[in-house]
N, C-alpha and C positions, 0 to 999 in steps of 0.2 A: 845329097838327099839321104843316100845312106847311113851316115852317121844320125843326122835327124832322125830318121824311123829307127834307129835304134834307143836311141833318148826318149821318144815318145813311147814307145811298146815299154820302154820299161818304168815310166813315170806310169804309164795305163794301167798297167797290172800291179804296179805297187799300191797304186789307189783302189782298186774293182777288183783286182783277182780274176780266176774263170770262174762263171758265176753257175751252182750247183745247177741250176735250170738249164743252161746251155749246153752243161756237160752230160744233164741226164736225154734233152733234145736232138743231140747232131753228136754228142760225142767230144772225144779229142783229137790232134792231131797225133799225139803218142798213140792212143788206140788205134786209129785209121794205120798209121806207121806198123804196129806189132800186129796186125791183121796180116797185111803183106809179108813182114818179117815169117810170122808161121807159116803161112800159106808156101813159101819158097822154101821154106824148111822141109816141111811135109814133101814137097812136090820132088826137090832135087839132091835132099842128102838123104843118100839112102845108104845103110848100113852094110849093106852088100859089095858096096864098090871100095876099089884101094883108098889108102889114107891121102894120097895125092890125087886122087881121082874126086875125093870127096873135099880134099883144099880148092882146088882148079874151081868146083860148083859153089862154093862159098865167095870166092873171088864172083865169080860171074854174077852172083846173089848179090854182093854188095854192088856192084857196077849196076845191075837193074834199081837197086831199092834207089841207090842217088840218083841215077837218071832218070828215072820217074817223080822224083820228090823234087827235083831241080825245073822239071821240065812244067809240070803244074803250076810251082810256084814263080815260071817265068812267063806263064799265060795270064795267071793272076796277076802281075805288074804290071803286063800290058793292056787288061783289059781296064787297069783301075787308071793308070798313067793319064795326065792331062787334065786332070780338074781338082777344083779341092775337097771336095763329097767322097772321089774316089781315095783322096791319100787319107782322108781319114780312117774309111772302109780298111786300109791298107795298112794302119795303123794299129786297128782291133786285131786285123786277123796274127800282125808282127807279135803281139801283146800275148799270142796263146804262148811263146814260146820261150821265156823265160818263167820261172815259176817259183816267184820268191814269197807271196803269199802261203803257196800248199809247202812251199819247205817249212818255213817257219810257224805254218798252224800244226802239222803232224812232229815237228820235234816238240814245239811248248808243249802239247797233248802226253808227252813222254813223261816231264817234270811234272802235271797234272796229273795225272795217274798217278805217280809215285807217292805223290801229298795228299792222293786222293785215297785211292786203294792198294798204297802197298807194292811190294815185291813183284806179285803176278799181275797187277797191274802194270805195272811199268816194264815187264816185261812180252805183253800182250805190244803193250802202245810200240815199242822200239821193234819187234819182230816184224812193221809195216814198214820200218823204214832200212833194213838192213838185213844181210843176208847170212849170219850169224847165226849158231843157234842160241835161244835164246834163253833156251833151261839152265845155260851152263852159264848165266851170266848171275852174278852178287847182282847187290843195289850199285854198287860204286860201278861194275861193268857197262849194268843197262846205260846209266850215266854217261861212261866212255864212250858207248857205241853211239847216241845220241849225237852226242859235242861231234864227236870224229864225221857222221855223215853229215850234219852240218856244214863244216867245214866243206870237204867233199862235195858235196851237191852245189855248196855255193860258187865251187869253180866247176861245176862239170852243168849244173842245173841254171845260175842266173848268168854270168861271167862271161862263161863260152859261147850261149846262145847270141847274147848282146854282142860281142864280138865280133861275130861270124854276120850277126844282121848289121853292124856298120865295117864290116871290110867288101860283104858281098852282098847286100838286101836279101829280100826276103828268101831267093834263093839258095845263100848263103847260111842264114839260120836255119832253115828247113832242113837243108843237107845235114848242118852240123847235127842235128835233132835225130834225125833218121838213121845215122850213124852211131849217137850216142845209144837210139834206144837198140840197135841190131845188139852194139856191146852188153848191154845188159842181159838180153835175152838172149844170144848162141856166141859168147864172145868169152863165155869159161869153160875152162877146160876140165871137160866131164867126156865121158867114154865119147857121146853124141857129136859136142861142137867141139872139141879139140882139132878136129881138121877143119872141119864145114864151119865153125866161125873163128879161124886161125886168123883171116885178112878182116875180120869186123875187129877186133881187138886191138889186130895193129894198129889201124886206120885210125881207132877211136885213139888211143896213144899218141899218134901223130898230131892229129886236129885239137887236142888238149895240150897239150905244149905250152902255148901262150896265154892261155885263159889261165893253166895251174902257175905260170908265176905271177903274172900281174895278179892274182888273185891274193897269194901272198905277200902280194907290195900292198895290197889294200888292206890287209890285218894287219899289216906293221902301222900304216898310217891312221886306221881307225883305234889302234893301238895308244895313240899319242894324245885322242879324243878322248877315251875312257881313265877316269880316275883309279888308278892301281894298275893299270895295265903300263906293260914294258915293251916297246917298241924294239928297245938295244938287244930286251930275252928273245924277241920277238924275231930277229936276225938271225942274230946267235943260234938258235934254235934251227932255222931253216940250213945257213952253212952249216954246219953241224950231223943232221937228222936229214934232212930230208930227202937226202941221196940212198938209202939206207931203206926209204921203203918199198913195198914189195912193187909199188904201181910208180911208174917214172914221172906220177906227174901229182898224185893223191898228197904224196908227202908235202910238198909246198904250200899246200894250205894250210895240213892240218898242224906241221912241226911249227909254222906260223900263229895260229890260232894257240897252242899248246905254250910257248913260250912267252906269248902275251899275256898268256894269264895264269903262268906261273903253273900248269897242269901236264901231269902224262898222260899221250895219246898211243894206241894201237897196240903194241904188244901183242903176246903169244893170244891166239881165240880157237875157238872151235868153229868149224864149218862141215855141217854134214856128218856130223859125229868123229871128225878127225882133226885133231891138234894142229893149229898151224903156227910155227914160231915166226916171231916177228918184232922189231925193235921196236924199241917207246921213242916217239914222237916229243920233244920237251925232257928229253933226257934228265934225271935229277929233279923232276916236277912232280907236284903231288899227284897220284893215282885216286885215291880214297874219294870221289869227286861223291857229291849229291846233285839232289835236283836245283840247287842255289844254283851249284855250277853252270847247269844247262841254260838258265834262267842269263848268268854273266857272259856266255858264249853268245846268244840269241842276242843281248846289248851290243858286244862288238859286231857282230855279224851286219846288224841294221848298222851299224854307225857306217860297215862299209860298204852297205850296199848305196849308201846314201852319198858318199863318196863316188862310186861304181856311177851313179845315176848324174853328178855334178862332171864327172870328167868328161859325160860323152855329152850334157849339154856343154860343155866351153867347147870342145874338138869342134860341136856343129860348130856353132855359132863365131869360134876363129876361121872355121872354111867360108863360112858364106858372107863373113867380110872381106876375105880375098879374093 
């Protein structure tokens, strides 16, 4: 069944989306999640206690945020369990948690600005999707930074979720979810969460693992679909590069994505008004990218997410003929 509701949340949301209405209604479950996430922040890192005193509460934080997010979402499977109304109900709710609709509308929005208004436009549009600054970015940057979280999001954002809902149901996506957003929000190292989100970073680390390669096997293979793209760069690129970047699991998609189409990804950025060095992703690949590029990454992307969406219908559908 679990594999099923992962096929189906992600056939649902690739068709619907979360629909602005629902979201301006009840909200998300990333909101509900970064509610909690603060609230614990607030509550238990306090700046006064040792650097291990304030690791130990961040531990503790995360063991509360997934016990609570696991624990809901295993009331929810049982209250839905046993009928077919409920798997459906069951099916929407799976659907909030990959998000390949809002990745792919706020990166096109990037290359739309750019064709649209220019420079500060496209640097407006890409400042929503990445944590860069975004003054310090050319056109060919914004570009970069675009494609690179594409990339990125499509294994941390649609990949991992689906994963995680057919290894463990919805309890399993929900964790992965509450995990991924703790990372994003107290999981860098800033004076604040360098302790108190030392164990959300790991964690998220850990549980990305297998989304960030399989992720990369699907750009090689959507690779092979799209006309001029290079499957063999597409490898090449990952042996190569991907070991090299700063996140032990980011590189794999994106030296994946960068090799397939022939482009450099990541390198030296600024974050925070400080230089961070960093290898190119696609080693030897053109950097100079435009909003074409963005426009050819967002092809591959769908070609695999389309892939993404056919493997976990065959996976159901070989289980429930055994």
């Amino acid at each position: 069944m679990y594999l099923l509701l992962a096929f189906l949340a992600l056939l649902t949301e690739r068709l619907i989306g979360y629909p602005q209405w629902l979201y301006r209604l009840i909200g998300h479950p990333v909101t509900w999640i970064g509610a909690l996430i603060s609230r614990l922040d607030r509550s238990w890192n306090r700046e006064s206690q040792s650097f291990e005193r304030r690791k130990a509460w961040g531990i503790a934080a995360l063991v509360v945020l997934i016990g609570v997010t696991v624990a809901i979402s295993f009331i929810i499977e049982r209250l839905l369990a046993g009928s077919q109304i409920g798997f459906v109900v069951l099916v929407l709710i799976a659907a909030m948690l990959p998000a390949q609709k809002s990745l792919e509308s706020h990166v096109e929005a990037v290359a739309t600005a750019l064709d649209t208004g220019g420079l500060e436009a496209g640097r407006k549009a890409v400042s929503m999707i990445v944590g860069r600054d975004p003054e310090q970015l050319d056109e060919a940057g914004v570009c970069r930074a675009a494609v690179e979280s594409l990339a990125e999001n499509f294994s941390d954002g649609i990949v991992a979720p689906a994963f995680w809902l057919g290894a463990a149901g919805l309890g399993g996506g929900a964790a992965y979810k509450a995990a991924n957003t703790a990372d994003s929000m107290i999981g860098h190292r800033s004076a604040r969460h360098e302790a108190f989100g030392w164990a959300a970073a790991r964690f998220d680390d850990l549980i990305n693992l297998p989304a960030s390669r399989l992720s990369g096997g699907l750009f090689v293979a959507a690779a092979c679909l799209l006309p001029g793209a290079s499957p063999k760069a597409a490898m090449a690129a990952i042996r190569r590069d991907a070991r090299h970047h700063r996140s032990p699991n980011a590189g794999w998609p994106e030296a994946a994505m960068a090799g397939a189409l022939g482009i450099a990804l990541a390198g030296p950025r600024s974050y925070g008004g400080e230089m961070i060095e960093a290898r190119f992703m696609g080693s030897g690949g053109r950097a100079e990218l435009t909003a074409a590029d963005i426009r050819r990454a967002l092809t591959l992307a769908r070609i695999a997410d389309a892939l993404l969406i056919g493997l976990f219908g065959l996976a159901a559908l070989a289980i429930w003929q055994v």
